[in-house]
PDB file with SEQRES, HELIX, SHEET and CRYST1 records, atoms N, CA, C and O in Angstrom:
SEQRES   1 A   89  UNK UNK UNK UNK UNK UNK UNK UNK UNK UNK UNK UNK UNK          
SEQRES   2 A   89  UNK UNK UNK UNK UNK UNK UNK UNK UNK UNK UNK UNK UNK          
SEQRES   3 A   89  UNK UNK UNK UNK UNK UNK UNK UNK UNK UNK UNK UNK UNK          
SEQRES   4 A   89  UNK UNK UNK UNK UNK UNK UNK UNK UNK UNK UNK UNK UNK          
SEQRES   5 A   89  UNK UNK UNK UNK UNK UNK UNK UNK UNK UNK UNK UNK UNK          
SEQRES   6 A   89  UNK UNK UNK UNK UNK UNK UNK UNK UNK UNK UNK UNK UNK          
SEQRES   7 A   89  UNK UNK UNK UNK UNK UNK UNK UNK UNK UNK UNK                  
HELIX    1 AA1 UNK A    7  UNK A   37  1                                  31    
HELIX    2 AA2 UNK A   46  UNK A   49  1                                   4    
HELIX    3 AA3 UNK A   51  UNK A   64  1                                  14    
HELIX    4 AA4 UNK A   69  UNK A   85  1                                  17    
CRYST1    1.000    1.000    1.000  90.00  90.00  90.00 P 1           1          
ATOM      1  N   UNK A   1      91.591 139.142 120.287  1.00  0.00           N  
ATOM      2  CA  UNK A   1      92.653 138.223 120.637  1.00  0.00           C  
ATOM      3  C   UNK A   1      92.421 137.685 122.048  1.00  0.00           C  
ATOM      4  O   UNK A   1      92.330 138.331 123.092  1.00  0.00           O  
ATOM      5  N   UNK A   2      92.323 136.026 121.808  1.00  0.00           N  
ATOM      6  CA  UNK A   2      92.267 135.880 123.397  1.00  0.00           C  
ATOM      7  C   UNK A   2      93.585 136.147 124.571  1.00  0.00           C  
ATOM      8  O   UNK A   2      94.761 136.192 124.207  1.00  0.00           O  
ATOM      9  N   UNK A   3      93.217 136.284 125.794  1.00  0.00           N  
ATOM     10  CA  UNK A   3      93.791 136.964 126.845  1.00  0.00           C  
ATOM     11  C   UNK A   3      94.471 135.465 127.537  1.00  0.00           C  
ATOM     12  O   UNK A   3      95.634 135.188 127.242  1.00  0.00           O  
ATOM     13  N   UNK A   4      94.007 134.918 128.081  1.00  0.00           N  
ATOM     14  CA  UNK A   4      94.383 133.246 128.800  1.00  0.00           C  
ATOM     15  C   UNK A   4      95.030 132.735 127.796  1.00  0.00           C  
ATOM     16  O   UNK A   4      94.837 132.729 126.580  1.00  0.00           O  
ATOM     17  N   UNK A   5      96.065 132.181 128.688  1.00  0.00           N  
ATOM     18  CA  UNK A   5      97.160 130.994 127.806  1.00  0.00           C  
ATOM     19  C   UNK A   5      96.233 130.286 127.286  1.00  0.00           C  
ATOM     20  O   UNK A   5      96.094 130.437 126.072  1.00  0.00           O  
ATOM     21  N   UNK A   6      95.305 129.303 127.982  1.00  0.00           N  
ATOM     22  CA  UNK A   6      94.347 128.200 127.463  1.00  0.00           C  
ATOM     23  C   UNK A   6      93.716 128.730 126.140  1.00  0.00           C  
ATOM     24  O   UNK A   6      93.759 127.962 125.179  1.00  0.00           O  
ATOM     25  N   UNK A   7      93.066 130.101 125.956  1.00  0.00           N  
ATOM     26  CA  UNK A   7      92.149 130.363 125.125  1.00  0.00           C  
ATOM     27  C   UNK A   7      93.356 130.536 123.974  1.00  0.00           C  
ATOM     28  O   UNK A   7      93.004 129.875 122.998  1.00  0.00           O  
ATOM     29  N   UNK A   8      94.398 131.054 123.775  1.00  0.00           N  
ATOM     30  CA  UNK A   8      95.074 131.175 122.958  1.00  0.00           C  
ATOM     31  C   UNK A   8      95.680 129.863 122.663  1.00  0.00           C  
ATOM     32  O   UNK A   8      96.747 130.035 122.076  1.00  0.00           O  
ATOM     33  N   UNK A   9      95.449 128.814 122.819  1.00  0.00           N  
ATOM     34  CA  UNK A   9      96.002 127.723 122.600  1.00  0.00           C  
ATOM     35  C   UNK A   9      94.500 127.082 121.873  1.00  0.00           C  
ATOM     36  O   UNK A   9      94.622 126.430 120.836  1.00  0.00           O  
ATOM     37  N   UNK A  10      93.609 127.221 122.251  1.00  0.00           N  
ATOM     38  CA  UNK A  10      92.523 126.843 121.945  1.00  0.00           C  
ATOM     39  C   UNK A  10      92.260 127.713 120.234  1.00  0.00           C  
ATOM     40  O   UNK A  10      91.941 127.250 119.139  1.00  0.00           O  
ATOM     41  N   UNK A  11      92.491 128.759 120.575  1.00  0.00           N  
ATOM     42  CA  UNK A  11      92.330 129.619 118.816  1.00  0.00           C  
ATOM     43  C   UNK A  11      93.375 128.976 118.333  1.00  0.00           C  
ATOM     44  O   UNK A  11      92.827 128.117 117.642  1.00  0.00           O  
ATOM     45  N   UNK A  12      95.011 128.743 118.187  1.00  0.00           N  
ATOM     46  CA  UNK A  12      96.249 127.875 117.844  1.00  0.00           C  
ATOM     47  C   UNK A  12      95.354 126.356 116.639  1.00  0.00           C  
ATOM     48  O   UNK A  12      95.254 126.012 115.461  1.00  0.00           O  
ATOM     49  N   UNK A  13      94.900 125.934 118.112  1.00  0.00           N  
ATOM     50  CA  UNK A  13      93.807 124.530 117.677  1.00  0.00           C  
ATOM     51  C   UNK A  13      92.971 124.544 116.805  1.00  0.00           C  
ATOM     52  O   UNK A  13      93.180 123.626 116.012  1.00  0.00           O  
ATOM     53  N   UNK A  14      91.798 125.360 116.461  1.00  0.00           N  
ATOM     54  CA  UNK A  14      90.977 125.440 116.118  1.00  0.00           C  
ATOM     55  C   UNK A  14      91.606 125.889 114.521  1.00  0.00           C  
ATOM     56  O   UNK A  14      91.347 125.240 113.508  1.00  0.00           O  
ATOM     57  N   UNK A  15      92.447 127.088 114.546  1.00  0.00           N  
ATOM     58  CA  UNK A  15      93.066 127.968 113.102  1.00  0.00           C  
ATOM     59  C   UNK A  15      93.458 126.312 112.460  1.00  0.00           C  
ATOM     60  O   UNK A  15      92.792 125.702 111.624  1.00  0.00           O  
ATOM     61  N   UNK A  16      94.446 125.946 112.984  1.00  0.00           N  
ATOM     62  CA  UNK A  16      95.058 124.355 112.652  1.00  0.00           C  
ATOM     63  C   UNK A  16      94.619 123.625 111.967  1.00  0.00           C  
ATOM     64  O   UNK A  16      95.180 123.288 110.924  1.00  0.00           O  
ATOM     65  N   UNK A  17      93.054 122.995 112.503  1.00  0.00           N  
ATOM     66  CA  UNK A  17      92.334 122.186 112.297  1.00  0.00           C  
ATOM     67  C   UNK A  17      91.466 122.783 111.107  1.00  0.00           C  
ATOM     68  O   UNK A  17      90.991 122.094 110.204  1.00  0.00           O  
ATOM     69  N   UNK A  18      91.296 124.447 111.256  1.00  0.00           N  
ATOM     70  CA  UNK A  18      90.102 124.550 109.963  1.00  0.00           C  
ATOM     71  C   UNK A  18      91.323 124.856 108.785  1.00  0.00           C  
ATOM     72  O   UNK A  18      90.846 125.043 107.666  1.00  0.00           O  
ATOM     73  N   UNK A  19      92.678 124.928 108.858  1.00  0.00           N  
ATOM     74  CA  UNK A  19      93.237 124.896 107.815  1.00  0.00           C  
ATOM     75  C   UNK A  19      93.121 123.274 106.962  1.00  0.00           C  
ATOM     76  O   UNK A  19      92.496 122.879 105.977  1.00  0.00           O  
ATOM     77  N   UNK A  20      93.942 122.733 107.794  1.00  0.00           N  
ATOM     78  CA  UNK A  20      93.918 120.983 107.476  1.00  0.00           C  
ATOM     79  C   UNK A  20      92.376 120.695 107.024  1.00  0.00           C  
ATOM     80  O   UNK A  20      92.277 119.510 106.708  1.00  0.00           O  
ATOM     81  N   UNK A  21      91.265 121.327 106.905  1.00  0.00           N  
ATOM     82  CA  UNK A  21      89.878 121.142 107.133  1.00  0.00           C  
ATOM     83  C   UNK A  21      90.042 121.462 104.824  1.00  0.00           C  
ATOM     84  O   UNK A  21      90.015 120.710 103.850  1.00  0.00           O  
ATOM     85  N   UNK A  22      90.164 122.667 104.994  1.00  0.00           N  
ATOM     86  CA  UNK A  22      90.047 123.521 104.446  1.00  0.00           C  
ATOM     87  C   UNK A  22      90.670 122.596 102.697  1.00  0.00           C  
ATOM     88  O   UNK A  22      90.262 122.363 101.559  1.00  0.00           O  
ATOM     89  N   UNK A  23      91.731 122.401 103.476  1.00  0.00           N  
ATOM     90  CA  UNK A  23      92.962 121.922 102.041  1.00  0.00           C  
ATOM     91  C   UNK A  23      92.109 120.408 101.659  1.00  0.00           C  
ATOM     92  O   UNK A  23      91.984 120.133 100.466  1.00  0.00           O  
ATOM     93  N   UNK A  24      91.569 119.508 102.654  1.00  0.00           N  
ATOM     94  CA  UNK A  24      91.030 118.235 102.610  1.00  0.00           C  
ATOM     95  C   UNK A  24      89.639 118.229 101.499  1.00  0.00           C  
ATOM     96  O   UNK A  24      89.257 117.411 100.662  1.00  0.00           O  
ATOM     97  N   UNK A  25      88.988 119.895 102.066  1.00  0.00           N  
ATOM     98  CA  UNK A  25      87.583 119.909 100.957  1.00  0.00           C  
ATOM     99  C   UNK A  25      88.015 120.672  99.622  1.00  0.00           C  
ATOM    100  O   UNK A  25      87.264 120.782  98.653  1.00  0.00           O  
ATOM    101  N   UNK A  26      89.380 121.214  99.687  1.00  0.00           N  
ATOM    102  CA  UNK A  26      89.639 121.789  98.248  1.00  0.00           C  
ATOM    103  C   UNK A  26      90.555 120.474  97.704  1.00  0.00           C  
ATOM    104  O   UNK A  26      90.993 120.857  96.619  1.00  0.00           O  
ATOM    105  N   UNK A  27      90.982 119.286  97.920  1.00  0.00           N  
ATOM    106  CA  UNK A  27      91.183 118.616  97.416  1.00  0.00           C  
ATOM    107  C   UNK A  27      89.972 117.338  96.972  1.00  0.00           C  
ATOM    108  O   UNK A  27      90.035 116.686  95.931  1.00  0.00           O  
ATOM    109  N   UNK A  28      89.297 117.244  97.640  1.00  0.00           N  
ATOM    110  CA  UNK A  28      87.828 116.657  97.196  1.00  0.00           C  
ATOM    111  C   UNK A  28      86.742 117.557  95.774  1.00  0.00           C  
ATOM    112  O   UNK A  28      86.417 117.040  94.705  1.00  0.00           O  
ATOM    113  N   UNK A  29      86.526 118.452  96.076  1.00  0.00           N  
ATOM    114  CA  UNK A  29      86.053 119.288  95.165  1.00  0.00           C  
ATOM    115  C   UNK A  29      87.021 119.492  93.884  1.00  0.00           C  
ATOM    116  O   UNK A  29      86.592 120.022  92.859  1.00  0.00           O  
ATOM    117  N   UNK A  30      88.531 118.976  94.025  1.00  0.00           N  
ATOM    118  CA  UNK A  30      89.352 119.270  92.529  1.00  0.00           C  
ATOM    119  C   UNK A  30      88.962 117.256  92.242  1.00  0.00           C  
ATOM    120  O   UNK A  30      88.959 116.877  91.071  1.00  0.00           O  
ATOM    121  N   UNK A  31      88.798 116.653  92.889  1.00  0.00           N  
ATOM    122  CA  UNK A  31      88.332 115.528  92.287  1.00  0.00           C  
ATOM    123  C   UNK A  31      87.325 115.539  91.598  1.00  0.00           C  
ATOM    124  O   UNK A  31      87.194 115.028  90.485  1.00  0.00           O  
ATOM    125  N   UNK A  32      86.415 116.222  92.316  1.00  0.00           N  
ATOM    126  CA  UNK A  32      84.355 115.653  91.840  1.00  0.00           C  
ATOM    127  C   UNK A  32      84.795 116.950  89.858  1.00  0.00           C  
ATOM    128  O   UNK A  32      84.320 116.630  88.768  1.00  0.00           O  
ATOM    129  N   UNK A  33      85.764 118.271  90.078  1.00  0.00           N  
ATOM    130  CA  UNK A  33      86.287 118.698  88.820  1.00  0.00           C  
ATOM    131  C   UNK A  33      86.407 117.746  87.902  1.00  0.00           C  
ATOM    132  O   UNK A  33      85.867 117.701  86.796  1.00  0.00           O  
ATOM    133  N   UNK A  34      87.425 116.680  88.594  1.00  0.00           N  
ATOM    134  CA  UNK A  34      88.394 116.106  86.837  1.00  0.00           C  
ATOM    135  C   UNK A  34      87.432 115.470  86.406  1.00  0.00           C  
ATOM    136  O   UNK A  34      87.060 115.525  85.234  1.00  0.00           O  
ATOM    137  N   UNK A  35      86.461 114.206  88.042  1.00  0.00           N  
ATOM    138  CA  UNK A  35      85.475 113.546  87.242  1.00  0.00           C  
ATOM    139  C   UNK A  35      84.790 114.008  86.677  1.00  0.00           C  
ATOM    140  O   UNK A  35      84.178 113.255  85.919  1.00  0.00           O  
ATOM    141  N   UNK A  36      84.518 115.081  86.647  1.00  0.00           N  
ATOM    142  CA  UNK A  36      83.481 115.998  85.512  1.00  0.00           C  
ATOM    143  C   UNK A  36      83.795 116.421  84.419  1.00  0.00           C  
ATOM    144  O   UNK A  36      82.957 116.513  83.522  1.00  0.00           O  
ATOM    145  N   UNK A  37      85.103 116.780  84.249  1.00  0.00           N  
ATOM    146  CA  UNK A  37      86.053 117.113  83.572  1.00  0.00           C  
ATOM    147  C   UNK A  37      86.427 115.663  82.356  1.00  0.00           C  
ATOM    148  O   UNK A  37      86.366 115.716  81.128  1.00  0.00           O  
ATOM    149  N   UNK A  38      86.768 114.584  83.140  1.00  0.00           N  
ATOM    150  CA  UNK A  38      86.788 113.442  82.159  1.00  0.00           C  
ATOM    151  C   UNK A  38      85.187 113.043  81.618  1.00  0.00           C  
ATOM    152  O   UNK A  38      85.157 112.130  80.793  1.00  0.00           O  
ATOM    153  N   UNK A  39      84.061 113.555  81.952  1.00  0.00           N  
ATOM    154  CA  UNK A  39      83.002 112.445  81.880  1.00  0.00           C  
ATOM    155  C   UNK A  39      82.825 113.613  80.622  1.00  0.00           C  
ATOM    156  O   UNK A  39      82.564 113.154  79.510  1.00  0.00           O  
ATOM    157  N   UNK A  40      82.965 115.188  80.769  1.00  0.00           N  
ATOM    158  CA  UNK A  40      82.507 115.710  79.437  1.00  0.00           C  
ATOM    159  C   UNK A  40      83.360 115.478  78.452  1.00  0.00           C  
ATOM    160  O   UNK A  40      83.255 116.033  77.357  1.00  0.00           O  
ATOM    161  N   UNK A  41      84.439 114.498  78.796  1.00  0.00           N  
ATOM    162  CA  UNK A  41      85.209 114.377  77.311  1.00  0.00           C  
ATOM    163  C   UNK A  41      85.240 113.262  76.833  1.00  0.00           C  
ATOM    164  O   UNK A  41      86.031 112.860  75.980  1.00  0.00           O  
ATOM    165  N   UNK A  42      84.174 112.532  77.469  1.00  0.00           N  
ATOM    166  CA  UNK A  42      83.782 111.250  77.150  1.00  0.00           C  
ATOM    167  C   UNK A  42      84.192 110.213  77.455  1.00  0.00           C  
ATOM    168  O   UNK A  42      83.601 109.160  77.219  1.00  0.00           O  
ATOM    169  N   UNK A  43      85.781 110.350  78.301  1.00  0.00           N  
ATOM    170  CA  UNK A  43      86.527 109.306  78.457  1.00  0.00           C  
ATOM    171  C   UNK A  43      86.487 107.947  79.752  1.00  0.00           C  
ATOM    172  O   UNK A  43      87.104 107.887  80.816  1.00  0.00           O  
ATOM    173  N   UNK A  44      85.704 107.165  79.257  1.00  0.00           N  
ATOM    174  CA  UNK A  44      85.214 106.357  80.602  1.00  0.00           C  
ATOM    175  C   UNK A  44      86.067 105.530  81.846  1.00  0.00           C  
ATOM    176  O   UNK A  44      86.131 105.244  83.041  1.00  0.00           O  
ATOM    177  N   UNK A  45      86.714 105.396  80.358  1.00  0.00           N  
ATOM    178  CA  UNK A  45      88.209 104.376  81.835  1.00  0.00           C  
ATOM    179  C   UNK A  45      89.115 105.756  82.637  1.00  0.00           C  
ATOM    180  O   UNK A  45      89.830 105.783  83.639  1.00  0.00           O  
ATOM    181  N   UNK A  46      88.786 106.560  81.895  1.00  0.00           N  
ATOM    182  CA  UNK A  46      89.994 107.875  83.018  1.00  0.00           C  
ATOM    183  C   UNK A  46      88.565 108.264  84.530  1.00  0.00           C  
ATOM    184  O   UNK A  46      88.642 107.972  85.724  1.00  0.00           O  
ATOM    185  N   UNK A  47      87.499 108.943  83.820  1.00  0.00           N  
ATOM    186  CA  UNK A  47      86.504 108.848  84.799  1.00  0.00           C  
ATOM    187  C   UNK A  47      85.980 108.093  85.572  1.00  0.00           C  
ATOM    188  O   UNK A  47      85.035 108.438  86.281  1.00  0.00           O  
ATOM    189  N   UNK A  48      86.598 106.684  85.584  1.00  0.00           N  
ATOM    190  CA  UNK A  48      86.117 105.498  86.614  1.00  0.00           C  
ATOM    191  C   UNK A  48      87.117 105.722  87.447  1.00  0.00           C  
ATOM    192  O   UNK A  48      86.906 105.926  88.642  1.00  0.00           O  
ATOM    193  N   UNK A  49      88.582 105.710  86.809  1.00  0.00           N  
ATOM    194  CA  UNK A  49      89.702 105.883  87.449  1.00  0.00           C  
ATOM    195  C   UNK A  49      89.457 106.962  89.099  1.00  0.00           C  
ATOM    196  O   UNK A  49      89.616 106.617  90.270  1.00  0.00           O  
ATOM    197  N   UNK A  50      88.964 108.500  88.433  1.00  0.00           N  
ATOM    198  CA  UNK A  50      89.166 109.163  89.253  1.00  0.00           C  
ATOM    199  C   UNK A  50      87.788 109.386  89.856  1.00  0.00           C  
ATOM    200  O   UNK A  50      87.586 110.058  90.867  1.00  0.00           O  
ATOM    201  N   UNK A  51      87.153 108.958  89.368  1.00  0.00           N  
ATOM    202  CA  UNK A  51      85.579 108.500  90.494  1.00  0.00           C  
ATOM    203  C   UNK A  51      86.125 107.785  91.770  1.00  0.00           C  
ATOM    204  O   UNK A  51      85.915 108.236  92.896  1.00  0.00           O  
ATOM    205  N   UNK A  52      86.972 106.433  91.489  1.00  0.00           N  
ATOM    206  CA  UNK A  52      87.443 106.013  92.773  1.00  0.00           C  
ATOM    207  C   UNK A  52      88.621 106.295  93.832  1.00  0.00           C  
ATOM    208  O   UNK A  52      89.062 105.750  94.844  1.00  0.00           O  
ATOM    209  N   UNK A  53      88.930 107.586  92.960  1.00  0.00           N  
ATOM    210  CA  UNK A  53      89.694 108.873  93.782  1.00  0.00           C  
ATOM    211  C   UNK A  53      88.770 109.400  94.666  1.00  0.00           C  
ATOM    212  O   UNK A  53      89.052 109.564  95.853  1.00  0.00           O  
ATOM    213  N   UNK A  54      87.600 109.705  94.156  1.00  0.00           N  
ATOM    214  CA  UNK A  54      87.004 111.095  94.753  1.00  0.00           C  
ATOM    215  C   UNK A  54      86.356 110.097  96.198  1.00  0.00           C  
ATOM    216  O   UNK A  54      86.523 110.360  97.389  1.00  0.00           O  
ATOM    217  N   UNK A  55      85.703 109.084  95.682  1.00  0.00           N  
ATOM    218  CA  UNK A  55      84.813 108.206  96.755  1.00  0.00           C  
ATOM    219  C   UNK A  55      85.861 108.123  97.901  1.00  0.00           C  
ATOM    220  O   UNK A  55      85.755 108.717  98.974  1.00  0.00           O  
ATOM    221  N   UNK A  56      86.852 107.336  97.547  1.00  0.00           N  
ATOM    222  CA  UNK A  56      87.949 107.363  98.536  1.00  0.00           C  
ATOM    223  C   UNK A  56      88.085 108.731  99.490  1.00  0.00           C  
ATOM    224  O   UNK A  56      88.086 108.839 100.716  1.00  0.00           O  
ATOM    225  N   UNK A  57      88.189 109.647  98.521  1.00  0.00           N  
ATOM    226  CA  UNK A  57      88.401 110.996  99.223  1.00  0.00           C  
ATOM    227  C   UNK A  57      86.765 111.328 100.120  1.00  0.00           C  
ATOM    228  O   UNK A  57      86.769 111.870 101.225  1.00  0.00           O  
ATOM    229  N   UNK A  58      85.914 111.048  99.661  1.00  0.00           N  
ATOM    230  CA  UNK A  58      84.590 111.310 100.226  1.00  0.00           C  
ATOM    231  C   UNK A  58      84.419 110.743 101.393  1.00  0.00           C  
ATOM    232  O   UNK A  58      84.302 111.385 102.436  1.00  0.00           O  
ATOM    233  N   UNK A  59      84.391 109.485 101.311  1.00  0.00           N  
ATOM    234  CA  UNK A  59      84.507 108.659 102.770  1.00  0.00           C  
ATOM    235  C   UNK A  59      84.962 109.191 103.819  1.00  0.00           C  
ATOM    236  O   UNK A  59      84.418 109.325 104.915  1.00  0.00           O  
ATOM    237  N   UNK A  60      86.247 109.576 103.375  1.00  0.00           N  
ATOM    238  CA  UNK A  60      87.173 109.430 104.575  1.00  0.00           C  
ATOM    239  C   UNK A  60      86.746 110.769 105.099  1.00  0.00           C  
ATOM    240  O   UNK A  60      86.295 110.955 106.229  1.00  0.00           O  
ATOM    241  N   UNK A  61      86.956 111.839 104.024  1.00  0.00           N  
ATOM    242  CA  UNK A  61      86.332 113.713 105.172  1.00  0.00           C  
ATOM    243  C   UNK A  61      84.754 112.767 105.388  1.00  0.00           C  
ATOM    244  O   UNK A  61      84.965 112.262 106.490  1.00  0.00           O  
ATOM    245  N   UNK A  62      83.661 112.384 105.050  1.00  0.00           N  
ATOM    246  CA  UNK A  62      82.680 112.400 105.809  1.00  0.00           C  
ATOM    247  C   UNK A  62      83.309 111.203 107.227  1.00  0.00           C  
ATOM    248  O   UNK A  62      83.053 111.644 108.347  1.00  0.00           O  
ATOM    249  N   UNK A  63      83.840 110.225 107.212  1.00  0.00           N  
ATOM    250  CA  UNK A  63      84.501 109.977 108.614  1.00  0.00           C  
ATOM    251  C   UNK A  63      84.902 110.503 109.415  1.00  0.00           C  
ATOM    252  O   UNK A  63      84.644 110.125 110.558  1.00  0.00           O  
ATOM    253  N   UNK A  64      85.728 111.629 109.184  1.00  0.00           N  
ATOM    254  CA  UNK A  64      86.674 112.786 109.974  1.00  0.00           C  
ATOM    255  C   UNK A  64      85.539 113.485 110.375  1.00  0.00           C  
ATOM    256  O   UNK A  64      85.560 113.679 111.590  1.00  0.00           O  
ATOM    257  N   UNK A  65      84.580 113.926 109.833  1.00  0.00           N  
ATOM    258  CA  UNK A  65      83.679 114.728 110.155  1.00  0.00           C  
ATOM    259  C   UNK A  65      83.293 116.042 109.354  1.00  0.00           C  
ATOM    260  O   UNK A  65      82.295 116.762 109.312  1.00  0.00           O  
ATOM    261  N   UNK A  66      84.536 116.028 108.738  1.00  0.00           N  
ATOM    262  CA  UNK A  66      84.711 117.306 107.700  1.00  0.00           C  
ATOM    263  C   UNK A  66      83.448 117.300 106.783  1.00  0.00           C  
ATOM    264  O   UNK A  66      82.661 118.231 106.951  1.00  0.00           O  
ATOM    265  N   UNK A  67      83.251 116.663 106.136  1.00  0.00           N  
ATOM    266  CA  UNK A  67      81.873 116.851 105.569  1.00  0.00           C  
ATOM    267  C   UNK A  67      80.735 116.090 106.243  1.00  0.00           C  
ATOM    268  O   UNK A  67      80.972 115.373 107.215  1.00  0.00           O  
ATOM    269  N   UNK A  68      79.125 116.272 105.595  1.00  0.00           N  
ATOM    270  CA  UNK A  68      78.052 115.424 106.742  1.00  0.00           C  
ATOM    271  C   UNK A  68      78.441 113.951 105.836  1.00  0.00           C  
ATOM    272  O   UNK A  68      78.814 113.814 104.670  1.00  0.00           O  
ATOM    273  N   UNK A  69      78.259 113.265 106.580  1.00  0.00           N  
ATOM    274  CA  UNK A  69      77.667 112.057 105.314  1.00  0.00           C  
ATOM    275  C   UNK A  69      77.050 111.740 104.399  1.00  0.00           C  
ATOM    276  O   UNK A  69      77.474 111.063 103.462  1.00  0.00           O  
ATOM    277  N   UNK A  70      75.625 112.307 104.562  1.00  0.00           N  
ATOM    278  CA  UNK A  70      74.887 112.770 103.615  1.00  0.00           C  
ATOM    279  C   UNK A  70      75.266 113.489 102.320  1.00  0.00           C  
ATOM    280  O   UNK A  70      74.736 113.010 101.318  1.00  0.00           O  
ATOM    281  N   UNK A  71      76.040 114.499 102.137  1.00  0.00           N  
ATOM    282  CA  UNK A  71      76.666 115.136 101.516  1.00  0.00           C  
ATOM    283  C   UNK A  71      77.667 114.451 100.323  1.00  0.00           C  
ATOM    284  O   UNK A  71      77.686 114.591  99.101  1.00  0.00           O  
ATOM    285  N   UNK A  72      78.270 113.857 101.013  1.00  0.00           N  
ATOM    286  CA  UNK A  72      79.121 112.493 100.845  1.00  0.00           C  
ATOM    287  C   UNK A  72      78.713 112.300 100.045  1.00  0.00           C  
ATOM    288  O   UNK A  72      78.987 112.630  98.891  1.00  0.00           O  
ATOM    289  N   UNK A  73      77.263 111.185 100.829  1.00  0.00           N  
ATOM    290  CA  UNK A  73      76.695 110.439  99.907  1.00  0.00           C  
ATOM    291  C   UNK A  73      75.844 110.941  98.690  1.00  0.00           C  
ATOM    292  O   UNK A  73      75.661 110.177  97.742  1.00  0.00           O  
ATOM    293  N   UNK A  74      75.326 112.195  98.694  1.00  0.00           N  
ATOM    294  CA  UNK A  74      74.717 112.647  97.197  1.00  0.00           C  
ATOM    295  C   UNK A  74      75.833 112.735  96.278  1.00  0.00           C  
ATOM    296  O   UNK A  74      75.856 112.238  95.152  1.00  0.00           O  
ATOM    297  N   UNK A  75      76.539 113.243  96.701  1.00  0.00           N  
ATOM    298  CA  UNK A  75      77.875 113.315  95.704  1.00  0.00           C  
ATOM    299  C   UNK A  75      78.749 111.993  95.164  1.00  0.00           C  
ATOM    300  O   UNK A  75      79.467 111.939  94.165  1.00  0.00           O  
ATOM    301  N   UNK A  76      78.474 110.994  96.097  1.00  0.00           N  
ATOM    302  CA  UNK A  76      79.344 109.907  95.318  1.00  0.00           C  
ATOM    303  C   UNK A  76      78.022 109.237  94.565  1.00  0.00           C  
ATOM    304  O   UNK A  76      78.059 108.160  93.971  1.00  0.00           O  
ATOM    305  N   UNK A  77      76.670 110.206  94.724  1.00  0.00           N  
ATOM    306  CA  UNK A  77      75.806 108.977  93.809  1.00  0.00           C  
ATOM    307  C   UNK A  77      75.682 109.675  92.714  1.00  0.00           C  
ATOM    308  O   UNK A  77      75.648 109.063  91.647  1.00  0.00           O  
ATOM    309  N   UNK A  78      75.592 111.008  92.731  1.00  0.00           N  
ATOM    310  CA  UNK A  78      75.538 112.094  91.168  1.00  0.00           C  
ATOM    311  C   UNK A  78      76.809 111.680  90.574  1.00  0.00           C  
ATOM    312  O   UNK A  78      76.761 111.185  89.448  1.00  0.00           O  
ATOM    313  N   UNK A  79      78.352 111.854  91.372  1.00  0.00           N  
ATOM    314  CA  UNK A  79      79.179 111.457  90.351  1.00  0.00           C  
ATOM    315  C   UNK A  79      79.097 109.754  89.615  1.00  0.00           C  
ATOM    316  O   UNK A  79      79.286 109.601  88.408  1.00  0.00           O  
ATOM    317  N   UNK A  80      78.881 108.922  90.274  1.00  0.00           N  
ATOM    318  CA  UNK A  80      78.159 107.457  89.877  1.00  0.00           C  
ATOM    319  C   UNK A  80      77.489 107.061  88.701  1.00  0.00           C  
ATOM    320  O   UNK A  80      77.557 106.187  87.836  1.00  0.00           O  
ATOM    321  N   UNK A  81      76.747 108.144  89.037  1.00  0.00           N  
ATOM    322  CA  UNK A  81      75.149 108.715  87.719  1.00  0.00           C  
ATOM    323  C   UNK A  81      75.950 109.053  86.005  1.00  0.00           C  
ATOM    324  O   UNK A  81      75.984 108.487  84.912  1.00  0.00           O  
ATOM    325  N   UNK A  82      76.457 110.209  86.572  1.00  0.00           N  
ATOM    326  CA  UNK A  82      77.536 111.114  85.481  1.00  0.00           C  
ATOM    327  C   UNK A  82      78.262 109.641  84.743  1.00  0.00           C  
ATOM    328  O   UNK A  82      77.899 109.240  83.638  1.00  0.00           O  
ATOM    329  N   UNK A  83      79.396 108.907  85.622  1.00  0.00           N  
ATOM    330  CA  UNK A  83      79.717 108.206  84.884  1.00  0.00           C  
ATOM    331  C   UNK A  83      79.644 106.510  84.349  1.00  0.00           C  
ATOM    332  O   UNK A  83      80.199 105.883  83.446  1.00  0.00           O  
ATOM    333  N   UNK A  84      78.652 106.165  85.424  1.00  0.00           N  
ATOM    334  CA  UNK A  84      77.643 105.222  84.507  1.00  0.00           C  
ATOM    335  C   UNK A  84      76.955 105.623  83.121  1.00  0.00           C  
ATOM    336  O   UNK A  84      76.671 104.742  82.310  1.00  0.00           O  
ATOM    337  N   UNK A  85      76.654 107.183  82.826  1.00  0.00           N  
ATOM    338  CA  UNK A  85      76.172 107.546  81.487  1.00  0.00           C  
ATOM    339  C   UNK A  85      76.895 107.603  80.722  1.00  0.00           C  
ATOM    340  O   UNK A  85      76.451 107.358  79.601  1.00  0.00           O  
ATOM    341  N   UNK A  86      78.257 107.911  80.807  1.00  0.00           N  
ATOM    342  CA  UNK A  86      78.832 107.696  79.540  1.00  0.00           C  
ATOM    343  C   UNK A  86      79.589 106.409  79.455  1.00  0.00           C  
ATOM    344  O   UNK A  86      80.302 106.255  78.464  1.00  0.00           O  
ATOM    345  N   UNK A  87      79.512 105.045  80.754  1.00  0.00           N  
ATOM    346  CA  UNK A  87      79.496 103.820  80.086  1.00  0.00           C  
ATOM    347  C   UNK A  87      78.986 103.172  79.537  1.00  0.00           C  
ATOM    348  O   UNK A  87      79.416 102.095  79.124  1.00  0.00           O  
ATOM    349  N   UNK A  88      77.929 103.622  79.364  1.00  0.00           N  
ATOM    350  CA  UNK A  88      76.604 102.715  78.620  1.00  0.00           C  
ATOM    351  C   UNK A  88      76.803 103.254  77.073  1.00  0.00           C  
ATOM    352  O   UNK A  88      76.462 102.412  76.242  1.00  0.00           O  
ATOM    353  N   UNK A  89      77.234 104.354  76.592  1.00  0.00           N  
ATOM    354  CA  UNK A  89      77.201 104.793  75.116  1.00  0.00           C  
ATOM    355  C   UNK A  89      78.600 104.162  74.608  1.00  0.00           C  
ATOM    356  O   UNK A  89      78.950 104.301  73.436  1.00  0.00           O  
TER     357      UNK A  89                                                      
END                                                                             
């Protein structure tokens, strides 16, 4: 436990931020779910739908910093992939 007002305000900060951190990538990861979730049930207009949930959601944590960009970006191109394949059938 820190000892200094400052440092204990600084752990305050940090707990804060990796909570808000925390809830932002478990709500991204229940997206990249459904889109996966709709693309194995074949359904293309629900999986476009929530593809442009997840991108939305992707952007913005790789802006914040919460995720790299990179990261981001493999993921909004695999989910892309996923459901461009079942628009074409």
């Amino acid at each position: 436990m820190p000892i200094k007002k400052s440092a204990m305000k600084a752990l305050r900060q940090s707990q804060k931020k990796a909570h808000a951190n925390a809830k932002i990538k478990s709500d991204v990861a229940a997206l990249v779910r459904k889109v996966n979730k709709t693309v194995a049930a074949k359904d293309a207009a629900k999986a476009a739908e929530w593809l442009g949930e997840a991108i939305k959601k992707l952007d913005r944590s790789a802006q914040k910093g919460i995720i790299k960009k990179n990261t981001a970006a493999r993921k909004k191109s695999r989910l892309h992939k996923l459901v461009k394949s079942i628009a074409k059938k």
